[in-house]
SEVO-71094 format. One record per atom (N, C-alpha, C, CB): x, y, z; residue in three letters. Coordinates in steps of 0.1 Angstrom, whole numbers, plus 2048, in hexadecimal, padded with zeros to 3 digits. Glycine has a CB too. Example, Ala and Ser with C-alpha at 12.3 -4.5 7.8 and 13.67 -1.06 7.14 Angstrom:
BEGIN
884, 7C7, 84E, ala;
87B, 7D3, 84E, ala;
884, 7DF, 84E, ala;
871, 7D3, 85A, ala;
880, 7EA, 847, ser;
889, 7F5, 847, ser;
881, 800, 84F, ser;
88D, 7FA, 839, ser;
END
This chain:
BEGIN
808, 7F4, 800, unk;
800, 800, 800, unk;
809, 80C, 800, unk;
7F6, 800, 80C, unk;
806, 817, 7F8, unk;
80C, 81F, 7F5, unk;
805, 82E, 7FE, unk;
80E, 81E, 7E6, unk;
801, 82B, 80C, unk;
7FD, 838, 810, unk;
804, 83B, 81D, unk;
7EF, 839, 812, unk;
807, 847, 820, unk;
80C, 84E, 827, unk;
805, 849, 837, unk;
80A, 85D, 820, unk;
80A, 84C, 83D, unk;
808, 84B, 84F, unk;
7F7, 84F, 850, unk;
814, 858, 85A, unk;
7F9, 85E, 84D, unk;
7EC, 868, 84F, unk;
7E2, 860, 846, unk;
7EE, 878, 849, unk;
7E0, 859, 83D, unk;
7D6, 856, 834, unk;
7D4, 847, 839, unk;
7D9, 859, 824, unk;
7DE, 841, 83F, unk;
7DB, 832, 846, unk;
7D0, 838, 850, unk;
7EB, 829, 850, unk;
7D7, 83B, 85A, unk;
7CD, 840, 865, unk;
7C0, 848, 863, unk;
7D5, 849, 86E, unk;
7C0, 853, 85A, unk;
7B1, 854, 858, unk;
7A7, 84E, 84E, unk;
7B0, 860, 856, unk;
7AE, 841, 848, unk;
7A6, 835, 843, unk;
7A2, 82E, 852, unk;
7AF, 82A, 837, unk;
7AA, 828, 857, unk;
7A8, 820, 862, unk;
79B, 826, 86C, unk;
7B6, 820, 868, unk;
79B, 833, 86D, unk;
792, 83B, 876, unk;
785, 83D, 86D, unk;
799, 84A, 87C, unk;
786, 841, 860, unk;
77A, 840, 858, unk;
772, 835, 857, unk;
77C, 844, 84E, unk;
77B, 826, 858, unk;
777, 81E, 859, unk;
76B, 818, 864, unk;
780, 81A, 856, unk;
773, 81B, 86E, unk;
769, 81B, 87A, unk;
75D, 823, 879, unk;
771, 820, 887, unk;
75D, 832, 87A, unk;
755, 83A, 875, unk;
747, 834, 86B, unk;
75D, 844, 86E, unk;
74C, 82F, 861, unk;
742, 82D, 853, unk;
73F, 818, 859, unk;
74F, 831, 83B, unk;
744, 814, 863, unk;
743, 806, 868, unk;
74B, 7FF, 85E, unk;
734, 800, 868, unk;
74F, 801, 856, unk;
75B, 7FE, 84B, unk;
763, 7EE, 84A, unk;
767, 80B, 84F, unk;
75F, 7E5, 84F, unk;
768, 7DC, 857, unk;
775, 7DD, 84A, unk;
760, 7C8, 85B, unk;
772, 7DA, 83E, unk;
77D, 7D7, 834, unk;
786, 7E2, 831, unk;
778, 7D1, 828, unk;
784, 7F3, 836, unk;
789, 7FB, 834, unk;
791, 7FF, 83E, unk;
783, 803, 830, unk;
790, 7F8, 84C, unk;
797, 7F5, 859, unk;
7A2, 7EA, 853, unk;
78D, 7F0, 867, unk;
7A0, 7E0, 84F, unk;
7A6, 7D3, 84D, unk;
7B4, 7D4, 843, unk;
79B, 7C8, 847, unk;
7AB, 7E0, 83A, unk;
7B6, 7E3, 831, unk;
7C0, 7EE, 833, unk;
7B0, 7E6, 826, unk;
7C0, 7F2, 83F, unk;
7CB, 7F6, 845, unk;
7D6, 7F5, 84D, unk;
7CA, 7FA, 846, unk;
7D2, 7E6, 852, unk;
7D9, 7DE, 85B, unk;
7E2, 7D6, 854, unk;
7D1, 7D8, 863, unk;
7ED, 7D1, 857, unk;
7F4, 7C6, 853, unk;
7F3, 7BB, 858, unk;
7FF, 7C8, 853, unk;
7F7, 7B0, 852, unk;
7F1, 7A1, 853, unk;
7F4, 79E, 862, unk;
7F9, 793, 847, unk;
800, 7A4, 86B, unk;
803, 79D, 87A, unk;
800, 7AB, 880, unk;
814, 796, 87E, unk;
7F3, 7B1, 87F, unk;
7EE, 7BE, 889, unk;
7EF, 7B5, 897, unk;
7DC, 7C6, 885, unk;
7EE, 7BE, 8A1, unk;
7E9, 7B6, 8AC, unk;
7E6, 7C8, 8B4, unk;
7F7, 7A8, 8B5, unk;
7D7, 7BF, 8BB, unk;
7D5, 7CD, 8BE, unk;
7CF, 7C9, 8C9, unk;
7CD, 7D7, 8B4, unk;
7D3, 7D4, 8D6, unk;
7D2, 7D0, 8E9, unk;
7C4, 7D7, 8EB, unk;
7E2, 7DA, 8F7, unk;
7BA, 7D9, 8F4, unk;
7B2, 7E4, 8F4, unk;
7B5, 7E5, 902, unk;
7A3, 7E2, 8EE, unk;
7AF, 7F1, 905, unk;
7B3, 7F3, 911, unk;
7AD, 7F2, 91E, unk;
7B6, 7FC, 910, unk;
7A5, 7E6, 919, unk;
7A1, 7E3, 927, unk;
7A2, 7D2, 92A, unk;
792, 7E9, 928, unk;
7B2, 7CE, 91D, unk;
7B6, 7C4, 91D, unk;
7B1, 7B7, 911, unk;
7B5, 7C1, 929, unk;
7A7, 7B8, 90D, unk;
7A6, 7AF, 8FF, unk;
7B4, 7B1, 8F7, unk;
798, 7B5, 8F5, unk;
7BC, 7A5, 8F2, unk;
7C6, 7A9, 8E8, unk;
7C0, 7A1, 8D9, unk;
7D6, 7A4, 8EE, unk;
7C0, 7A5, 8CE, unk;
7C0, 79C, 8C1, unk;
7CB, 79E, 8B6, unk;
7B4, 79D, 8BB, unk;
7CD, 793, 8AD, unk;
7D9, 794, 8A8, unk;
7D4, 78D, 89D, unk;
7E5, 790, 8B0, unk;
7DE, 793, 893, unk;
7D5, 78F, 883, unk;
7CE, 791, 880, unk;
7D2, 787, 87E, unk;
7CA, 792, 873, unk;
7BF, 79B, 86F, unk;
7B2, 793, 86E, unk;
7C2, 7A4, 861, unk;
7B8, 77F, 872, unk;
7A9, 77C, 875, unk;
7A5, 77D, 882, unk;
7A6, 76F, 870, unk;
7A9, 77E, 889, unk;
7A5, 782, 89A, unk;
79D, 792, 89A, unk;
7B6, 783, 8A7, unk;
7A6, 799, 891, unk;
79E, 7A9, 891, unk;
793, 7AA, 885, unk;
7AB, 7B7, 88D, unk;
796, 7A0, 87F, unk;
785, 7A4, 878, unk;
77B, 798, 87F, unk;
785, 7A1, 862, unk;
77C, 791, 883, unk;
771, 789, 88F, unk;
770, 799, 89E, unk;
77C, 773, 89A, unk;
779, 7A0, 8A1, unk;
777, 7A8, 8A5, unk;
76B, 7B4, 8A1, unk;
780, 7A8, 8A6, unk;
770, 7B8, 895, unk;
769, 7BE, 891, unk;
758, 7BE, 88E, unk;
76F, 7C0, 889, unk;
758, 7AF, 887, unk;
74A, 7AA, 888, unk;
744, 7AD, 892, unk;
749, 79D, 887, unk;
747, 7AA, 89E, unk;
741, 7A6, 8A8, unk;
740, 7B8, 8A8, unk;
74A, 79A, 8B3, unk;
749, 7BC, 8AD, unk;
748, 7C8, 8B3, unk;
73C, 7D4, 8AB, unk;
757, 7CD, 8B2, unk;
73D, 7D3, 89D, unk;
732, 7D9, 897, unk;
724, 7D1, 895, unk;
738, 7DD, 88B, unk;
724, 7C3, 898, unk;
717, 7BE, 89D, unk;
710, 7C0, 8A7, unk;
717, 7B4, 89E, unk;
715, 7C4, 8B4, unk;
714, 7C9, 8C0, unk;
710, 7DC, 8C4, unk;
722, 7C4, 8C5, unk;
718, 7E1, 8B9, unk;
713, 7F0, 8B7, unk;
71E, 7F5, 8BE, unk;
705, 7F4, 8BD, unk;
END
């Protein structure tokens, strides 16, 4: 992918915004691993898109 820092991150945030799961996904690389802060951790982008499901099924 040929984008800059600033245009990763405000895909990634638009993605959330618009519920976006595949415009989140597509800005992560295949070994993301991501902590939340109230301790859930997931890693790979199939753990974060079962995340995601879930999380935008739930609201």
């Amino acid at each position: 992918m040929n984008a800059t820092y600033k245009q990763l991150v405000e895909a990634y945030f638009t993605g959330w915004i618009s519920q976006n799961k595949q415009q989140i996904l597509d800005t992560l690389s295949e070994d993301i691993y991501i902590e939340e802060c109230y301790g859930p951790c997931y890693s790979g982008k199939k753990q974060i898109t079962t995340w995601l499901d879930n999380w935008f099924k739930q609201g």
